[in-house]
N, C-alpha and C positions, 0 to 999 in steps of 0.2 A: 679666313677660317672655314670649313667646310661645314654646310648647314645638315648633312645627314646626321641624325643623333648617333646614329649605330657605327657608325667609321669613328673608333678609337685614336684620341687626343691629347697630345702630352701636355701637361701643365703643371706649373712650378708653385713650389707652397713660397706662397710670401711671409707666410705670420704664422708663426703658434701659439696658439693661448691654452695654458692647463687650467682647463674648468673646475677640476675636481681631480681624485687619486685616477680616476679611468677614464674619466672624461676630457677630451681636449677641443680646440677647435680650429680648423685648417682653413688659413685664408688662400686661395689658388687663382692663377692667372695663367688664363691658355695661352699656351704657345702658338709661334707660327703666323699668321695672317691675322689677323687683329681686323681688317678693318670691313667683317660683318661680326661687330659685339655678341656676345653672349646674353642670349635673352628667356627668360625663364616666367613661368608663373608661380608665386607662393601657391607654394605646397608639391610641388614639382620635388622629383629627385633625381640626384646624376645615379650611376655604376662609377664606381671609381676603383679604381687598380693597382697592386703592385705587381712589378715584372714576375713570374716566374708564381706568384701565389693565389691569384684570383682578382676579385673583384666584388664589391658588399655596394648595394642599394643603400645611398645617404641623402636625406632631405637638404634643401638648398634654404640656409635658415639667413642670407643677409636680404638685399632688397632688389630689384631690377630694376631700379634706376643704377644701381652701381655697375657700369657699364663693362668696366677694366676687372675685376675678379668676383668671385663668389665665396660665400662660408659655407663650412659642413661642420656641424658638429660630432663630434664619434665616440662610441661610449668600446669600448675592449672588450672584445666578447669571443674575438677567434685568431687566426694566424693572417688574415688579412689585415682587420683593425689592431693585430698587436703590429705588427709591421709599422703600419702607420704610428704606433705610438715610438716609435724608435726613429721617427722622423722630423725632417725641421727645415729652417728656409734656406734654400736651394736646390732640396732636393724632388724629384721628380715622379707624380703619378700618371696612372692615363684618366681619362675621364670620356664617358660615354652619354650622351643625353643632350637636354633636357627629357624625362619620360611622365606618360601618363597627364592627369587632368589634375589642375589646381582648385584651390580655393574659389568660389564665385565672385570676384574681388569687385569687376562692376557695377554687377546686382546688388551688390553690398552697399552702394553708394548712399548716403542719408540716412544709412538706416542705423541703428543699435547694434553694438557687438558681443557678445557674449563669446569667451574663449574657453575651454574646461579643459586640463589636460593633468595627465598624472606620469611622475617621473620624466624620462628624456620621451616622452609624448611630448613634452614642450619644442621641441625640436618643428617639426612640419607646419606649429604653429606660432613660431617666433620670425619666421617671414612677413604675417599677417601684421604681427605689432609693429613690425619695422616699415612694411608699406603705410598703414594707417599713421605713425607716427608721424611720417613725411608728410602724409598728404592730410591734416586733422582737419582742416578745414569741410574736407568730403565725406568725413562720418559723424557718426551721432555718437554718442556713450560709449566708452571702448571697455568693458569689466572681464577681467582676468581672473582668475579662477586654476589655482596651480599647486596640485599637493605629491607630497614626494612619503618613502616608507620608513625615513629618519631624519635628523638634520641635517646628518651627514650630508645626505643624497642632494642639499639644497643648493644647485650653483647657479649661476647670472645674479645672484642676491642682487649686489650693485646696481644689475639691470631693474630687474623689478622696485628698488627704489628709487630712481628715475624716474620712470614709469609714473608711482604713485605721484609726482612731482606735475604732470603733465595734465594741463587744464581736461577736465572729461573723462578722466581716467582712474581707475580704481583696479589697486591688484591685492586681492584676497587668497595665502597661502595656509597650507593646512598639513602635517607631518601624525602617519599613523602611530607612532611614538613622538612626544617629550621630551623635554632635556632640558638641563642646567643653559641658560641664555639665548631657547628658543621663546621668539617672539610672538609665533604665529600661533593659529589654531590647534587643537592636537584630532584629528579623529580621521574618519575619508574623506576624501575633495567633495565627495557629492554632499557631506554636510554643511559648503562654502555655498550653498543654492539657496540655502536659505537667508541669505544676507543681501537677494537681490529678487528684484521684479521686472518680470518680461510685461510688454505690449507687442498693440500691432505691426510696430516696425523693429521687432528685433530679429536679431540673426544669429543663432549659436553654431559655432563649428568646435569641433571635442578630435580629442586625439589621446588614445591610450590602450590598458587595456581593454577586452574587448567588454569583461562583465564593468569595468566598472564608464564607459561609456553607454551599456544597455541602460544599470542604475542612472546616470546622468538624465539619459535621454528622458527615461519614466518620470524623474522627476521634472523638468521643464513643461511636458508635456501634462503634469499634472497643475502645473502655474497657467497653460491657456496656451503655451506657443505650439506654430500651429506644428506639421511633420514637414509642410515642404519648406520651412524656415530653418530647419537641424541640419548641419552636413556633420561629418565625420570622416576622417581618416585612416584606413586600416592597414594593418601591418604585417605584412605575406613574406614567407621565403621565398623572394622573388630574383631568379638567375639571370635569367634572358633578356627582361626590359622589353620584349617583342611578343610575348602568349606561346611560344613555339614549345617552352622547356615543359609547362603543366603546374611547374610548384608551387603557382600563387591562385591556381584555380578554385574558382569562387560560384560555385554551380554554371550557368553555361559564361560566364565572363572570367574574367583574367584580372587584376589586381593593377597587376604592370601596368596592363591599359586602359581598362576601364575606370580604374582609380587614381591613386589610391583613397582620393576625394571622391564622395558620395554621396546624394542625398539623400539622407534616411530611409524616406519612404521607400527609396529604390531597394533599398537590399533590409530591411527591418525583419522580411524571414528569415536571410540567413545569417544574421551577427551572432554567434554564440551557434552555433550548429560543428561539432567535430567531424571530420574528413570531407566537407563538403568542397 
């Protein structure tokens, strides 16, 4: 298989799983040469394609140890991802990537995890849960943190009860409405912050939007942990995957590539700044 991320690559959907009414998730297997593996870092995203319609930047949310395919999960937002939802196994996308900068997942070793994410924000960081999952022996406290704007909106349920199942681990969900046979919190995710405590060896990584990642970050930061322990995740209309196109520019850096993983500190002027 050819190691350039930017030379465009056929690969076949092996699996469909319908997450949710818009939500679904694509298990895929490159074609062709197999025998240099696909290898990625969580939080990494492909470009993935349909013939003749384009192409939409999707987080790679299974693990890199699974050598032979990758997941994306896709939420239906335009004619590329509806396309994809009219798909299923055999049929055929391209894929372009691995792009950008992951999760700090070495540096992570021993330490504490703190996850925060709201809606399919869960997505960039449902890689992280599935590395640490595999490898629990290498982390310390793994705490979840995941609220959506209804019940509706709430899928992997299954997952996250698992989760809760799994020595060291703790998943606290939160829905800005109520409802007949939800279980969880009702209010914003950043009011799941208060059901935990940082130290010196924790590590939060946030993925959503962007004010309610600012709120997240304020409050942690008011618990003691430090800025260079925060990363974050951000979410740019990103075309090109290379800086070339400008759409995901982010004062003098690029999204595609400087991201979309970032440590706080690095960009904390401009989270919440318009047309920057």
């Amino acid at each position: 298989m050819d190691t350039n991320p930017h030379i465009p690559r056929a690969a076949i959907i092996r699996d469909r799983i319908q997450e949710a009414p818009t939500v679904f998730t694509l298990r895929l297997e490159p074609e062709g040469d197999t025998s240099v593996p696909f290898r990625f870092t969580p939080g990494q995203f492909n470009m993935v394609g349909v013939m003749g319609l384009g192409e939409v930047p999707l987080s790679i949310v299974s693990d890199p140890s699974d050598l032979d395919f990758f997941d994306h999960t896709v939420r239906i937002v335009g004619r590329v991802t509806g396309a994809m939802a009219r798909m299923g196994p055999g049929d055929r996308v391209s894929i372009r990537g691995p792009f950008g900068n992951g999760w700090p997942m070495d540096a992570t070793r021993g330490r504490d995890i703190v996850l925060v994410s709201g809606g399919l924000g869960c997505a960039p960081l449902v890689s992280v849960v599935n590395y640490v999952v595999r490898r629990r022996e290498d982390f310390g406290a793994l705490t979840v943190l995941h609220g959506v704007k209804n019940p509706r909106d709430l899928f992997w349920k299954e997952r996250f009860s698992r989760l809760n199942g799994i020595g060291g681990t703790r998943v606290f969900l939160t829905s800005d409405t109520g409802g007949s046979g939800w279980e969880g919190a009702v209010g914003p995710v950043t009011n799941l912050i208060e059901n935990i405590s940082v130290t010196k060896k924790t590590t939060a990584k946030i993925c959503g939007p962007e004010p309610m990642m600012i709120a997240t970050v304020g409050k942690l930061l008011d618990q003691g942990l430090a800025e260079e322990d925060l990363w974050v995740s951000l979410e740019r209309n990103m075309q090109c995957a290379a800086g070339f196109c400008g759409h995901c520019q982010l004062g003098e850096m690029f999204v595609c590539r400087s991201g979309p993983v970032f440590r706080y500190s690095e960009i904390k002027n401009r989270l919440g700044i318009r047309g920057l």
